[in-house]
N, C-alpha and C positions, 0 to 999 in steps of 0.2 A: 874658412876663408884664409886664405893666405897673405904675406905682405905685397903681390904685387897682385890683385884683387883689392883692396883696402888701401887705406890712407899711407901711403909711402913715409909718411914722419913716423911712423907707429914700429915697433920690435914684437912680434909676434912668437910666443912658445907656447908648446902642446903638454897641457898636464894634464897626464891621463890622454882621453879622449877629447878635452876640451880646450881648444887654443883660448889663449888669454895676454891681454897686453901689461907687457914687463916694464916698457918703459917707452915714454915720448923721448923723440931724438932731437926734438927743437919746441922749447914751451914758447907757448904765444905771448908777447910782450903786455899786452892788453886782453879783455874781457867783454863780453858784452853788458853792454850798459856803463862801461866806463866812458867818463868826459875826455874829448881832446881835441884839440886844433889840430886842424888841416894845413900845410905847411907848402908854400909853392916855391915856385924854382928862384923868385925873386925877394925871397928870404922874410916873403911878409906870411901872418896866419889868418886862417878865417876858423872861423867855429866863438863857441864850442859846439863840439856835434859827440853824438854819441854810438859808442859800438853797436852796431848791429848785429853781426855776422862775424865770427873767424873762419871762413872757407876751409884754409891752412896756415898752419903757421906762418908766421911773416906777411899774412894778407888779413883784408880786413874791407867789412864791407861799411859807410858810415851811414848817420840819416839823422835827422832834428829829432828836437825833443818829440815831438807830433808824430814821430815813426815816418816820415816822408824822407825818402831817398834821396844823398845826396851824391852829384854827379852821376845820375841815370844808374845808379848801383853799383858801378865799376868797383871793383878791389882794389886795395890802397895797400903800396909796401908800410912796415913800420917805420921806415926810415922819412916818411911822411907824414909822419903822426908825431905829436910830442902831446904828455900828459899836463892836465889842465892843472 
């Protein structure tokens, strides 16, 4: 697999025979299962909600403690997130 087959955050080299990832070029600010408020344009928060998903770096998918998806699954920047 190569990097433009795979996850474009990722650096790909070949040892030996075998590619292997050397390094992430952007770590994810968050985790799944970490707590965090949802943060809106009018400076108020809702949550806590918890990580679901990192798609990719910088995105994030959230949902209740209940595993129930919040905002129909949509991906959330981090810059939308603040930790609980």
């Amino acid at each position: 697999m190569s990097a433009s087959e795979g996850d474009q955050n990722l650096n790909f080299t070949e040892v030996g025979k075998r590619p292997s990832v050397t390094t992430y070029t952007q770590r994810p600010e968050f985790h799944v299962g970490d707590k965090v408020y949802l943060l809106n344009a009018d400076g108020t928060r809702e949550g806590p909600f918890i990580i679901a998903s990192v798609p990719s770096a910088g995105r994030y998918t959230v949902s209740l403690e209940n595993g129930e998806a919040v905002k129909n699954g949509e991906e959330v920047k981090t810059d939308c997130l603040e930790a609980v």
